[in-house]
N, C-alpha and C positions, 0 to 999 in steps of 0.2 A: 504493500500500500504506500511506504514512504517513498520506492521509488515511483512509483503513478504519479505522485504529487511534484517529485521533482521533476518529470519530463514534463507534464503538464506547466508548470513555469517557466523551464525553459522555454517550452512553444511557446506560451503565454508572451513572453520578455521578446522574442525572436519575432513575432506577430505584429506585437508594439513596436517597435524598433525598425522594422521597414526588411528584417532579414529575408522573407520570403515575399516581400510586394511584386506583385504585378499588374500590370496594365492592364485595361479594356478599351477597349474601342466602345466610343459613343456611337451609336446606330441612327440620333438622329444626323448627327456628322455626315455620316457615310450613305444616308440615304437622300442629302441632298448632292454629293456626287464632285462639288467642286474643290481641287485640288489645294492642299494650303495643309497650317497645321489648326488645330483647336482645342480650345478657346484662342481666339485673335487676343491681341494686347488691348482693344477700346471693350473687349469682354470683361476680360480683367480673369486674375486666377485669386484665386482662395489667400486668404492671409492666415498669419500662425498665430503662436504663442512661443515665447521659449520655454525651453524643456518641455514641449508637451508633444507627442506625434502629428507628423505633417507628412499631409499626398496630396499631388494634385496629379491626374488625371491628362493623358492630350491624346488627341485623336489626329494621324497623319492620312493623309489622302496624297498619294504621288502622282504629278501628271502622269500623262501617257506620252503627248509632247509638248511644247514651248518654242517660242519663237528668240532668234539668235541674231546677233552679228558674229559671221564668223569671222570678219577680223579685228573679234577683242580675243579670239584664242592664238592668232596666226596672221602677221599681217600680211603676208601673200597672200590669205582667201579674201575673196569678195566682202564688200562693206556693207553689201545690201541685203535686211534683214531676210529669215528664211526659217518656216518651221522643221521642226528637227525633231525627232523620236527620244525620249528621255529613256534613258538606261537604267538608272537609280537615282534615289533621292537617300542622301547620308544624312542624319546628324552626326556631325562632326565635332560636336562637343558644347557643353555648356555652360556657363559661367557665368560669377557675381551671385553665386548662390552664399549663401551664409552657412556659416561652419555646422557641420554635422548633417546637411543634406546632400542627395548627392542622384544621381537617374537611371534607368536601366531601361531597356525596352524589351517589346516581343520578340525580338531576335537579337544574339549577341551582338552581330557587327552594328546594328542602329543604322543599318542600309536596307534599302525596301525596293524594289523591280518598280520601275516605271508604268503606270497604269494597276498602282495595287494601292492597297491598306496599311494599315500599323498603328502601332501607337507607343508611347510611353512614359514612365513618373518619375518624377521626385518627390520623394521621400524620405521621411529620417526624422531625426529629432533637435530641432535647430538651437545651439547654443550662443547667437547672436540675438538682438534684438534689433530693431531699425526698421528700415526702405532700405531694398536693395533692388538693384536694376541686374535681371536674370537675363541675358541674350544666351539664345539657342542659334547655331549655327549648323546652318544647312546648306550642302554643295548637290546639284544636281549633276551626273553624269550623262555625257548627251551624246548621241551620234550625228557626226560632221558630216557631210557628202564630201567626199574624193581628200578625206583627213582622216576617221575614223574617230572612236571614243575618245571623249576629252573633257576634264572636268571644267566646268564652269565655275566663275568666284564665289567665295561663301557669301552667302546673305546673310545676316542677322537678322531676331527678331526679338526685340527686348519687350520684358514683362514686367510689369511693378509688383514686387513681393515685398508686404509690411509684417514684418514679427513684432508683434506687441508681447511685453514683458507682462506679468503675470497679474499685473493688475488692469492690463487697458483689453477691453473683449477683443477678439479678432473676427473679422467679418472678409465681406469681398473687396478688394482694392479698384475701383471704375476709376480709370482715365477717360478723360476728357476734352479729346485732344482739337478741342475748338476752345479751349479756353488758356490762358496763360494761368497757369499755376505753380508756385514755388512748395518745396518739401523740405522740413528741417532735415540740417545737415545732420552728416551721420559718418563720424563717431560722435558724438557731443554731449560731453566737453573732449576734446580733443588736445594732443599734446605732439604731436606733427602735420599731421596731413587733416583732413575731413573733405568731402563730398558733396557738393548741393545740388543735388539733381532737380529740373526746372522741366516742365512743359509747355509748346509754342504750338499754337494753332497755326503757324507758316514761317519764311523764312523772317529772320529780322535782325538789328541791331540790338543788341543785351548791353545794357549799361551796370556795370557790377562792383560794389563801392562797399567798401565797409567800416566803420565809423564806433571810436572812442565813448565810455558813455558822458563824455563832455561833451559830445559833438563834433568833432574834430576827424577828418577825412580820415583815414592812414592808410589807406589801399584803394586802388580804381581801375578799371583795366572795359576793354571795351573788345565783345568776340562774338564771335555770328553764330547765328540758334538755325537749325534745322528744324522743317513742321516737325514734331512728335518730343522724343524724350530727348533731353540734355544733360549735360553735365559740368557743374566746374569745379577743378579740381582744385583746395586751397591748402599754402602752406602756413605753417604757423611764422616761419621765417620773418621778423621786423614786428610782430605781433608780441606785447609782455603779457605775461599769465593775468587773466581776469576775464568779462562780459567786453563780448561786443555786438554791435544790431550789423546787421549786413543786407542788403536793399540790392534789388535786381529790376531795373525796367526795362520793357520793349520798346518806351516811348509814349505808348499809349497807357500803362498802368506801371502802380507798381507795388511790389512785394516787398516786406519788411520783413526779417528776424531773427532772434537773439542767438549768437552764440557762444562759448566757454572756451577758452585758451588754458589747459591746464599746466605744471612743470612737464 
């Protein structure tokens, strides 16, 4: 009987822990047919807790073909775009996830035949708290005419993933990506670097300034936003331990707030 009880915990603890997770494919994904992965980033995926188990689910749908310039593989081929038979669609790996999660899919290599299905998680038990920006990178393999198989560049697809520490509930994270929205930085309070990811409803000038709580400028730098998710990256360099406010505008609005410079 004592050992019943310890295999039973082990599976129990192995269960919880993401040892044996596996994917499903979403059915209503697959019965709409169009190629991509899912949930999209304007869906948004699940957010966590730390320490507590985390899955999110994704459903792959791989074309069958896509359209190419084949002289971004070769510039001896033609410039003039040309549909092409997709071979595979890889994930090729993915990142900015927070410590102790990690992904796995329905087949080891995370490569799937052109014109097929797949899916697959991450999971685990995250020892970070924050916003972190998760990109999934996915290279299509493609057949060239009078070149043969060739891999095409990775695309990203980044995701906003919040792990709320153990007091703030975790829910679904919706971007919004017609709106300019700023996200506290993260590590924070910080003692070299930190991260303040921003989102731009289109292209534009970022004006990004951060300020003493006298008032008093002591940082400013001016760098161009892409529609969707951004990033800038801040050192502590020239900054003495204490509060500062830090402000981001498009021009058209703007976003305030506070952050901690620790030793």
């Amino acid at each position: 009987m004592k050992n019943k009880l310890i295999i039973f915990s082990i599976l129990s603890l192995a269960l919880a822990f993401g040892v044996f997770a596996q994917c499903t494919k979403n059915p209503v994904y697959i019965a709409l047919g169009v190629p991509g992965i899912y949930p999209t980033p304007q869906q948004g995926i699940d957010s966590g807790t730390i320490g507590a188990p985390y899955s999110q689910n994704f459903t792959v749908i791989a074309p069958g073909d896509t359209t190419i310039v084949p002289s971004d593989f070769n510039p001896i081929l033609p410039s003039t775009p040309v549909m092409v038979q997709v071979n595979s669609m890889k994930v090729s790996g993915i990142t900015g996830m927070p410590s102790g999660l990690s992904h796995v899919c329905d087949i080891p290599s995370c490569m799937w035949p052109g014109d097929s299905t797949g899916c697959f998680l991450i999971s685990g038990v995250p020892s970070q708290s924050g916003v972190f920006t998760v990109s999934v990178a996915v290279v299509l393999n493609v057949e060239i005419p009078m070149f043969g198989p060739a891999d095409a560049p990775a695309q990203n697809t980044d995701y906003i993933l919040a792990i709320a520490d153990t007091s703030t509930p975790a829910g679904i994270y919706v971007v919004d990506f017609n709106e300019f929205e700023v996200l506290q930085n993260f590590p924070n309070p910080f003692a070299a670097t930190t991260g303040i990811t921003f989102f731009s409803p289109g292209a534009a000038q970022i004006e990004f300034s951060i300020y003493n709580f006298i008032g008093e400028k002591v940082f400013y730098k001016k760098t161009t936003a892409s529609r969707g998710i951004n990033k800038i990256d801040v050192s502590r360099e020239g900054l003495i331990e204490g509060a500062y406010i830090y402000s981001l505008t498009n021009g058209k609005e703007v976003v305030t707030k506070k952050m901690v410079v620790n030793k």
